[in-house]
C-alpha positions as CSV (number, residue, x, y, z in Angstrom):
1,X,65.3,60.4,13.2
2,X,63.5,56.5,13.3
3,X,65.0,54.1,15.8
4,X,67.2,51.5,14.2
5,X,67.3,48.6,15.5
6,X,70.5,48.9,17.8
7,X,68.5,52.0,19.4
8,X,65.9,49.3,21.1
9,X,66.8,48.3,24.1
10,X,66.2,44.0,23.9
11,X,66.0,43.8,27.3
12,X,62.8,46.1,28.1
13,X,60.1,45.0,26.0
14,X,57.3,43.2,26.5
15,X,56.0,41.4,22.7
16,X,56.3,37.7,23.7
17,X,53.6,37.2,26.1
18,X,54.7,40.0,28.0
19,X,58.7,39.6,27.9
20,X,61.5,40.8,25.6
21,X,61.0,39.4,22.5
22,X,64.3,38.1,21.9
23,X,62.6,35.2,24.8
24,X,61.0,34.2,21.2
25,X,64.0,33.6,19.3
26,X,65.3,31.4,22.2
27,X,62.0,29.7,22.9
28,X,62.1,28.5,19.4
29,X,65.6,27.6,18.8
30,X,65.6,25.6,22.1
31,X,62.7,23.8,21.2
32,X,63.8,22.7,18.0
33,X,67.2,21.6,19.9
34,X,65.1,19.3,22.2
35,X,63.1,18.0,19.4
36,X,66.1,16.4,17.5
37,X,67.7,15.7,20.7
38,X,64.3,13.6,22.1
39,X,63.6,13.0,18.8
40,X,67.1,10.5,18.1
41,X,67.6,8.9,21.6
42,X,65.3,6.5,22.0
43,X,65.4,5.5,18.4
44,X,69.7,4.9,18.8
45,X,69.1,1.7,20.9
46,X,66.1,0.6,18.7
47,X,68.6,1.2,15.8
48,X,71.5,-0.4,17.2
49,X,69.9,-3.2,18.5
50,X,67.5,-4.1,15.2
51,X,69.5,-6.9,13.3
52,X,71.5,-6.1,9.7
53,X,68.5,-7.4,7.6
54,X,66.4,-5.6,8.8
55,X,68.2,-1.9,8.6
56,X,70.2,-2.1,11.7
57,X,73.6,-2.8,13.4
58,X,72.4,-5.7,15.1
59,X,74.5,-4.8,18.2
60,X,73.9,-7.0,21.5
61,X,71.3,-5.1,23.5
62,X,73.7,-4.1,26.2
63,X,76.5,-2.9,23.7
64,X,73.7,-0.9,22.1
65,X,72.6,0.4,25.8
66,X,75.9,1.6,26.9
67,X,76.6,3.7,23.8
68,X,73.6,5.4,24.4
69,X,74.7,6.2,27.9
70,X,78.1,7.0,26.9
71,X,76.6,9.5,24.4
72,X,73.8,10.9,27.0
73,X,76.6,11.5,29.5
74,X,79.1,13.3,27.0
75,X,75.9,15.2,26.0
76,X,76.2,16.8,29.7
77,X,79.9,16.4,29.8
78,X,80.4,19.0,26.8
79,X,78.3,21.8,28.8
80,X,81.4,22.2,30.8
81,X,84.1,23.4,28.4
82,X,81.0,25.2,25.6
83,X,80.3,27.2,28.4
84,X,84.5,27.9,29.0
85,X,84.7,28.2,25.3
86,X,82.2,30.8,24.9
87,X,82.8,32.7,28.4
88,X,86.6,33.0,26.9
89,X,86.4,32.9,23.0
90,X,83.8,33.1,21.2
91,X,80.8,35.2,22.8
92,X,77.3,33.1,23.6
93,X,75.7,33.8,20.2
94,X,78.5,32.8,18.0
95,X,78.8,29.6,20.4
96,X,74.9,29.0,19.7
97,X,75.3,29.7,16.2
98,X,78.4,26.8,15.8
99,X,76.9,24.4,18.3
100,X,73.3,24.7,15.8
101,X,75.1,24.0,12.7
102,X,77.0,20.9,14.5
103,X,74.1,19.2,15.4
104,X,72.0,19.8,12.3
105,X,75.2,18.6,10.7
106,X,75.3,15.9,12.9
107,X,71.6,14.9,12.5
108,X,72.3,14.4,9.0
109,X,75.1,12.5,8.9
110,X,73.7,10.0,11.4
111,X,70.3,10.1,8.6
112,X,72.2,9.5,5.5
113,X,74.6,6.9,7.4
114,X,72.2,4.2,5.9
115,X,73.3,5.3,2.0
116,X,76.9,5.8,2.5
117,X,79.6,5.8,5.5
118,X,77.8,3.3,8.0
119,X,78.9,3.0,11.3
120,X,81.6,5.9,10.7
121,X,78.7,8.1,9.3
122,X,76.4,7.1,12.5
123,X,79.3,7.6,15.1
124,X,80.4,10.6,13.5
125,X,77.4,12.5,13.5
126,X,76.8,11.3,16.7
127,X,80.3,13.2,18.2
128,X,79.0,16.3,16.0
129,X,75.5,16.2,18.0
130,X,78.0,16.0,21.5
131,X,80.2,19.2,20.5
132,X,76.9,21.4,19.1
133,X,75.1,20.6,22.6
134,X,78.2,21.4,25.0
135,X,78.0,24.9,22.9
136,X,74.7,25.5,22.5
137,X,72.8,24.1,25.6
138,X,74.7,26.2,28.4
139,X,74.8,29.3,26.7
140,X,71.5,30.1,25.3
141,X,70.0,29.9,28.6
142,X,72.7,31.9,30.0
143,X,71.4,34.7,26.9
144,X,67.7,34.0,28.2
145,X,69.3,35.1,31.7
146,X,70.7,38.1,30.3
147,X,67.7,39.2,29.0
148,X,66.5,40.5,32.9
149,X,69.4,42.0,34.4
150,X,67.8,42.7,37.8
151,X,66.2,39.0,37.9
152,X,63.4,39.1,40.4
153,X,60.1,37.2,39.3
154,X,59.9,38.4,36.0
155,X,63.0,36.4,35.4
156,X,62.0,33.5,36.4
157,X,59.2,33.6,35.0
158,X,61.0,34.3,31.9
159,X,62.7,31.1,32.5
160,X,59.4,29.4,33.2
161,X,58.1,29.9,29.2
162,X,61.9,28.9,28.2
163,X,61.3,25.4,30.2
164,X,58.1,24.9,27.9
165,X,59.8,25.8,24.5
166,X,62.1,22.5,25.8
167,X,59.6,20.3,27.1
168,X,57.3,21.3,24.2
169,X,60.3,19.9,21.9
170,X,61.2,17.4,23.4
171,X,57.2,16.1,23.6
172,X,57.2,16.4,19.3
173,X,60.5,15.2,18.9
174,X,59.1,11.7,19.7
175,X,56.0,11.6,18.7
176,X,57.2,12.7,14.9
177,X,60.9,10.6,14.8
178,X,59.2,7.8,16.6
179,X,56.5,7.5,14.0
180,X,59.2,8.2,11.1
181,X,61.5,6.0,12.4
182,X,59.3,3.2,13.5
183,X,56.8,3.1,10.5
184,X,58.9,4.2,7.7
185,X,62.4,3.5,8.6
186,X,65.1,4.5,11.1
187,X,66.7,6.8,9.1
188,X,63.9,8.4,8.0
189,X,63.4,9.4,11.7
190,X,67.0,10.8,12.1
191,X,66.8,13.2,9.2
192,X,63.6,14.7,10.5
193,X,65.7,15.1,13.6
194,X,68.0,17.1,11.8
195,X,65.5,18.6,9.5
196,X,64.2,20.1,13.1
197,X,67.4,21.5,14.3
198,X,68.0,23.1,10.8
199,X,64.8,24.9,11.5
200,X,66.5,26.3,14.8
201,X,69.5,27.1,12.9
202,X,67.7,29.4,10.5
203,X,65.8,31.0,13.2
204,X,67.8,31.9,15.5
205,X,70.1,32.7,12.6
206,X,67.7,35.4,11.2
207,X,65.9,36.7,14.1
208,X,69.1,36.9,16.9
209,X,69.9,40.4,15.5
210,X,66.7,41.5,15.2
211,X,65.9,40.4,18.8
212,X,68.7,40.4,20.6
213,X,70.5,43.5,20.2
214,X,74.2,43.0,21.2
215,X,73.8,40.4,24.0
216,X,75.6,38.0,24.1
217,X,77.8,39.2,21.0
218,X,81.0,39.3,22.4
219,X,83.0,37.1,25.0
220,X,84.1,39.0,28.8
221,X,87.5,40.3,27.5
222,X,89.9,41.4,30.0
223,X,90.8,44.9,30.7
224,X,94.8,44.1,29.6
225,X,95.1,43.2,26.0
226,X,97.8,40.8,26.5
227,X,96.1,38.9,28.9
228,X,93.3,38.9,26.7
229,X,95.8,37.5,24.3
230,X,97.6,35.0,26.0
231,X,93.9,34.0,27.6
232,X,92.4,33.1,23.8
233,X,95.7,31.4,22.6
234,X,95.2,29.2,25.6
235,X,92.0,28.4,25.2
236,X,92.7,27.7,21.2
237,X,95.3,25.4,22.0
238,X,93.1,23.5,24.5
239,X,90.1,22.9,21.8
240,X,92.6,22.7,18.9
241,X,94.4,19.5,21.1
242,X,91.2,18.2,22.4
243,X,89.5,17.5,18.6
244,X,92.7,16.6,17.4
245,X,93.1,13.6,20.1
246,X,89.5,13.0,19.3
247,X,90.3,13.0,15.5
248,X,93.2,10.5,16.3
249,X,90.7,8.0,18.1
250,X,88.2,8.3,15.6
251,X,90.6,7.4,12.7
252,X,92.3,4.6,14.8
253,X,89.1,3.0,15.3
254,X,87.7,3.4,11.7
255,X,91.1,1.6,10.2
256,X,90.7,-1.2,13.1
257,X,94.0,-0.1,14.6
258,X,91.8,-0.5,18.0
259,X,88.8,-1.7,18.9
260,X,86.3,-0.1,21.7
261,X,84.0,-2.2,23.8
262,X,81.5,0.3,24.6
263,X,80.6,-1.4,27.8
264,X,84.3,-1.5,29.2
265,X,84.8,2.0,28.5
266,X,81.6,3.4,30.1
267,X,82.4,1.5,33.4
268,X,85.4,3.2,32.8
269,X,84.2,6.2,32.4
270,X,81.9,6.2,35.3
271,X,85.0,5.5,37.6
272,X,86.8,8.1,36.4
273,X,83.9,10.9,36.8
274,X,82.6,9.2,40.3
275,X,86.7,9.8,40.9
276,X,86.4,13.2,39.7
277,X,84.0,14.2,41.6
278,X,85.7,12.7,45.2
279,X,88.9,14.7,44.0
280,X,86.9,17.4,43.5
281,X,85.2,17.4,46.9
282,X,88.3,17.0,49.0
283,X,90.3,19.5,47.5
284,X,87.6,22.1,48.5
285,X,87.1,20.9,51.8
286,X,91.4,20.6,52.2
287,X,92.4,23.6,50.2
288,X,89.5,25.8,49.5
289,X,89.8,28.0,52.2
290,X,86.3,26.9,53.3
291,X,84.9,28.3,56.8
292,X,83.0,26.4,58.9
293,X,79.5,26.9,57.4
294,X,80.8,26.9,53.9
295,X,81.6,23.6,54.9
296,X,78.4,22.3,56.0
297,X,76.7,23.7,52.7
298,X,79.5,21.6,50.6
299,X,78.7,18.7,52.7
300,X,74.9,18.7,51.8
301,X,75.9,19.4,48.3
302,X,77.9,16.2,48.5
303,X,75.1,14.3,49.7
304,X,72.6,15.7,47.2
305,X,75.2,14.5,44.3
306,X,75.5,11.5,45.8
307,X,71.1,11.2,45.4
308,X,71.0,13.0,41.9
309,X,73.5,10.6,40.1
310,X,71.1,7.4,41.8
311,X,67.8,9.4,40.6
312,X,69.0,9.9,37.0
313,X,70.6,6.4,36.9
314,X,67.4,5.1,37.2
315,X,65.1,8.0,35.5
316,X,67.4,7.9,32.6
317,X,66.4,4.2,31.4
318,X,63.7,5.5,29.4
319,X,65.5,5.7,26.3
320,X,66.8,1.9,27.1
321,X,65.6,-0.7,29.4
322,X,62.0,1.0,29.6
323,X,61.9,1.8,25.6
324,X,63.3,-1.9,24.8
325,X,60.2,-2.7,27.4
326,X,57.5,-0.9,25.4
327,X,59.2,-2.3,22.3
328,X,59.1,-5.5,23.0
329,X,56.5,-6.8,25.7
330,X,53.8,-4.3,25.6
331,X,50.9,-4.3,23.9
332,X,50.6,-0.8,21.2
333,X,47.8,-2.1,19.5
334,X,45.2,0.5,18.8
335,X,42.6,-1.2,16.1
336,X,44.4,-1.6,13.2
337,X,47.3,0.5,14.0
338,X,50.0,0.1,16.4
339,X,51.4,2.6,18.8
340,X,55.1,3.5,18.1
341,X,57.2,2.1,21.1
342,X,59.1,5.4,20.9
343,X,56.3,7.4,21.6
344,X,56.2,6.4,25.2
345,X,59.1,8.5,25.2
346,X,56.9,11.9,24.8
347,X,54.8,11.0,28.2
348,X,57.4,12.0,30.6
349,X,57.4,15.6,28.4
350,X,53.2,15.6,28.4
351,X,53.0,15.3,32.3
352,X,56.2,17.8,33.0
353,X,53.8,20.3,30.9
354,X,50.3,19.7,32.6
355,X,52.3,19.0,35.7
356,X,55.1,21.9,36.2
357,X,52.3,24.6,37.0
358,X,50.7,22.1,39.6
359,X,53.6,21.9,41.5
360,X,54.7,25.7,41.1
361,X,51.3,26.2,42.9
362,X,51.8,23.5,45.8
363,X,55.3,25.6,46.7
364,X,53.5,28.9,46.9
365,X,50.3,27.7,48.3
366,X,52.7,26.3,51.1
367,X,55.1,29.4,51.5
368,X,52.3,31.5,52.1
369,X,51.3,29.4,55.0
370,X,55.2,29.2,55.8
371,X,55.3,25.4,55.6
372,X,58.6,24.9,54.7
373,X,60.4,21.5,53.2
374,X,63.9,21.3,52.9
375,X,65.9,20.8,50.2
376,X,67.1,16.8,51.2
377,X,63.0,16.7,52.2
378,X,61.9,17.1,48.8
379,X,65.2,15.2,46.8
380,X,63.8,12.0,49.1
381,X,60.5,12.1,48.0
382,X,61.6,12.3,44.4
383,X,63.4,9.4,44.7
384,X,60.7,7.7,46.5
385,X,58.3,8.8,44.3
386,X,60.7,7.3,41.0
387,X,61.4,3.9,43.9
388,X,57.0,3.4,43.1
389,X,57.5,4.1,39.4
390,X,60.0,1.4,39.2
391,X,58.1,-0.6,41.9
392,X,55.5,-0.6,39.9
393,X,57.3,-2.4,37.0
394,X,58.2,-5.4,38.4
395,X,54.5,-6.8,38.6
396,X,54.4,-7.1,34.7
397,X,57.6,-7.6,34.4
398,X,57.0,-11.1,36.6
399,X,54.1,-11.7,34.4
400,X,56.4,-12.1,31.9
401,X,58.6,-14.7,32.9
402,X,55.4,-16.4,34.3
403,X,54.2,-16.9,31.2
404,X,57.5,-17.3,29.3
405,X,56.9,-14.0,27.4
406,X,53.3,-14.9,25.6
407,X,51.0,-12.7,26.4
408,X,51.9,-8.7,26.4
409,X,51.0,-6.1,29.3
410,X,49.0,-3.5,29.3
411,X,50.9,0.0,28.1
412,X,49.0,1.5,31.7
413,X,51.9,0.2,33.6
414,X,54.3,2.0,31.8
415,X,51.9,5.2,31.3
416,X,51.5,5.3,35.8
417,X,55.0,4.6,36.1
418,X,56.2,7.3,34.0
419,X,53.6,9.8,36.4
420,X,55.8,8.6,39.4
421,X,58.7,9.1,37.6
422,X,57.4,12.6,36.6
423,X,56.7,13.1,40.3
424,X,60.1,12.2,41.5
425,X,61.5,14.9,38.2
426,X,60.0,17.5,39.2
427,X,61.1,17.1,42.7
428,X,64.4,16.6,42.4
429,X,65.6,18.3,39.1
430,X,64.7,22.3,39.8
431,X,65.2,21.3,43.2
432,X,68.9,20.4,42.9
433,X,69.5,23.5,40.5
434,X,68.5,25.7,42.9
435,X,70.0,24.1,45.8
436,X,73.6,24.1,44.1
437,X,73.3,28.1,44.0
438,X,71.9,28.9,46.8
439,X,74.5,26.3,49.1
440,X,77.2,27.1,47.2
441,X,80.2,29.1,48.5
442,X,80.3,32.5,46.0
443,X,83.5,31.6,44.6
444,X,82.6,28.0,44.0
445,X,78.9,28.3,42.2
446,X,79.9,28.1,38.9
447,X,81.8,24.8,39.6
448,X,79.5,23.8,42.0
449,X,76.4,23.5,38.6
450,X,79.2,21.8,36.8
451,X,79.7,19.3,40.0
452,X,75.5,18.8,39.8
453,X,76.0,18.0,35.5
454,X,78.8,15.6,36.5
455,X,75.6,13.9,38.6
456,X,73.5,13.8,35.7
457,X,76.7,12.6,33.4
458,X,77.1,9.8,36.1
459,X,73.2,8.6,36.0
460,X,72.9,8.8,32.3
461,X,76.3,6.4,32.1
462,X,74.9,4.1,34.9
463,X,71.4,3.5,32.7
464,X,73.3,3.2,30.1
465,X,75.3,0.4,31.4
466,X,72.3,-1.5,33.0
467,X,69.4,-0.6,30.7
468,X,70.3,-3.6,28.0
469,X,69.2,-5.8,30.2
470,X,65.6,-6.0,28.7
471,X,65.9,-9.2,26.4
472,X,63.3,-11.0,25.0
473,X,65.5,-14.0,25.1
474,X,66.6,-13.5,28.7
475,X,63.4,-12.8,30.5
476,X,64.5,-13.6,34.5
477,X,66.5,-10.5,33.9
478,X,64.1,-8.0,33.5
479,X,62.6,-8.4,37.1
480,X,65.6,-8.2,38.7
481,X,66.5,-5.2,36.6
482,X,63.7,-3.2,37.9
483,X,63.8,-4.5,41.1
484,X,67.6,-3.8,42.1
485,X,66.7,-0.3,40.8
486,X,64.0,-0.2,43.3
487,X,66.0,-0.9,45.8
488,X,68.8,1.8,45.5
489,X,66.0,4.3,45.1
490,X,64.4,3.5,48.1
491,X,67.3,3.0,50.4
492,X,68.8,6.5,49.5
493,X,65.0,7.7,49.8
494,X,65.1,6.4,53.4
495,X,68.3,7.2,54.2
496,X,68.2,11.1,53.0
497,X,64.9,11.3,55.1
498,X,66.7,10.3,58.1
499,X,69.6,12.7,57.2
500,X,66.8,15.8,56.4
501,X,66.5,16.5,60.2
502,X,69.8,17.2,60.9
503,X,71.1,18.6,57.5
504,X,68.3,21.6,57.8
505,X,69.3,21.9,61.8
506,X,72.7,22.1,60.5
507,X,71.8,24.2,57.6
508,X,70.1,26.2,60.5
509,X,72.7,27.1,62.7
510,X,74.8,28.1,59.8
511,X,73.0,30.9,59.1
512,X,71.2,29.5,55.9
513,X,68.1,27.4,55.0
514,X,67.7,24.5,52.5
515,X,64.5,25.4,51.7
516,X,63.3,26.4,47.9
517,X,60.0,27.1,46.2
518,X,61.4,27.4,42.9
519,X,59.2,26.4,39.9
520,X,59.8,22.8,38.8
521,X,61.3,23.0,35.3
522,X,61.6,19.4,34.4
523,X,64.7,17.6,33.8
524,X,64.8,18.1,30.4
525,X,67.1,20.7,30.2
């Protein structure tokens, strides 16, 4: 009797360069993710910012710079209750299935926003993007973990080709939107955005059976079918209140019932996450039945959110202040053709890919010689290493308002600062994901990579908030930008560099070690 396809195991072969080859389906559907993902954002505060006549909203830059970091951060935000959604509801693979179709959905409506609907078109699809992500992005790489139940370094390895599906998206998501989009016409590069993520859609819907077996098909039910009950009605309630209070806001603010100031609500917002997050803290230290080393390791973790949400508050202008500067003070001509701004974008994603493997080496070359850095070692240098990229920045930024905006600077400043930038990514970002399970109390891990989202929700919201500040009609403030952004990143480099020494002695006599040679993965997760 022939094997049918339920009779393979998913999990044991080796047809995608020597892994399951259900890692293909999720290679691919990633990747198209992170293409229309990359592929929008730095167009939205082009877009936004570009006046009526000329296809846009004509926004004020930093109206147009905080939406984008209001969106970035509820792009993170929504992880938290996909991944609750799908743990309790609807199974991973159904989740990724929903969340595909939202965005692709979403894609589209923001493309066609131009021909009918407008702003409430553009917004819209732009909440559909946010609710496909938080289902989609946490649970297919918790599939891609299922694939290696004993984990070991064929896992991670696994994970390893995964992280280049995304960067590898994320790279052609900007170069083809960008050119679209910059050449042709905004919403020409939105569509291809969602023309991308329909591709995922259709692969992963096609090949998942085929590939995947029955991973990931069903949610973790409880053994008692009441529970099991009462658990889904719960959870129904909770998304079936949440859209509808989403719904209500939506509809009050299309009929001009009330009006949102997008800068008000992200500072806002950032005060009631940064809140979060100290709530969140002292109830575990007060009440979480913590012993003494447990709280040491939530201490560090504390500290390392505290450097995360600075390092992604200033990594996380690219889409804005850095993408407005490319836009409009750097010179993109080629011969007779001109660089898209957006396409700056895409070297971030080119260096994580040359530069991932480089750095993967320098952690085992060092292990073997058991040279250890700590974890609050390697997060300073990242966010020294980002302190240079900006550093670098405020010499042509200073040419600027020297010579009242005439002449444009070379596109090498922003090409080197993006490499430090890189540097300080790939230092901090698999760095940090690693740290938050391996210094995490058991009990508190899953909360704990919730706890190191919130950071990234808090950064993207805080470059969001400062990143209009690139004007070509207000010069004086693009220096200062850069340079206050400097600042922060160097003081918390220096002042986690003085901490290191006593956080890994303290790490030490606890029983535990801050140290991690993981392979850098990029931030573009």
């Amino acid at each position: 009797m022939s094997a049918t396809v339920n009779d393979v195991d998913p999990k044991a072969g080796r047809e995608f360069f020597g892994h399951p080859k259900g890692l293909s389906t999720l290679f691919m559907t990633e990747m198209w993710e992170r293409f229309s993902y990359y592929g929008i954002r730095p167009l939205l505060i082009l877009f936004m910012a570009t006046a009526l006549m000329n296809g846009g909203f004509g926004f004020d830059r930093p109206q147009a710079s905080a939406i984008v970091g209001i969106y970035a951060a509820s792009v993170y935000l929504a992880s938290l209750p996909g991944g609750w959604v799908a743990d309790r509801l609807l199974g991973l693979r159904r989740s990724i299935q929903y969340g595909a179709f939202l965005i692709t959905f979403g894609h589209l409506s923001i493309g066609l926003s131009s021909f009918a609907g407008g702003k409430l078109f553009f917004f819209l699809g732009l909440i559909f993007i946010v609710l496909g992500t938080g289902l989609l992005k946490p649970n297919i790489s918790a599939i891609v973990g299922d694939l290696y139940p004993d984990g070991g370094a064929r896992r991670d390895a696994g994970f390893s080709i995964f992280y280049m599906g995304i960067n590898t998206g994320s790279f052609l998501g900007q170069l083809v939107t960008g050119f679209l989009g910059e050449k042709y016409g905004y919403h020409w590069g939105f569509g291809a955005a969602g023309v991308g993520m329909l591709f995922g859609l259709l692969w992963f819907s096609f090949r998942a059976q085929a590939t995947l077996g029955d991973i990931g098909k069903e949610p973790t039910r409880l053994a008692d079918p009441a529970k099991q009950a009462k658990q889904e009605s719960l959870v129904k309630i909770s998304v079936a209140a949440g859209l509808a209070i989403l719904a209500l806001v939506v509809v009050l603010t299309a009929t001009g019932v009330i009006t949102i100031d997008p800068q008000v609500v992200g500072g806002y917002m950032t005060y009631v996450l940064v809140g979060l997050a100290v709530a969140f803290f002292a109830y575990v230290f007060v009440f979480g039945g913590l012993n003494s080393d447990e709280r040491k390791r939530v201490l560090v973790i504390a500290v390392l959110f505290v450097a995360a949400a600075i390092f992604w508050a200033a990594f996380e202008q690219a889409p804005t202040s850095l993408n407005l500067f490319a836009k409009d003070f750097t010179q993109r001509q080629i011969g007779s053709f001109e660089v898209p701004a957006t396409w700056f974008q895409s070297v971030n994603s080119l260096f994580i890919i040359i530069l991932a493997p480089v750095f993967a080496g320098v952690w085992t070359w060092l292990a073997a010689r058991n040279i250890d850095i700590s974890s609050p070692t390697k997060f300073a240098l990242g966010l020294a290493c980002a302190g240079v990229g900006f550093l670098i920045m405020i010499i042509p930024a200073n040419t600027l308002v020297e010579t009242n905006g005439a002449i444009k600077v070379s596109a090498m400043w922003l090409v080197v600062s993006y490499l430090f930038q890189t540097f300080g990514e790939l230092l901090v970002s698999p760095v940090g994901l690693s740290s938050m399970t391996k210094l995490s109390p058991r009990r508190y891990v899953g909360q704990m990579m919730g706890i190191w989202f919130l950071a990234t929700a808090v950064g993207n919201l805080i470059a969001g908030l400062v990143g209009g500040s690139v004007d070509p009609e207000k010069l004086e403030q693009t220096p200062k930008l850069f340079t206050g952004t400097t600042i922060a990143l160097m003081v918390s480099a220096v002042v986690l560099f003085v901490l290191a020494i006593p956080i890994s002695r303290m790490m030490k006599n606890a029983g535990d070690s801050t140290t991690d040679n993981v392979e850098p993965a990029g931030a573009s997760l």
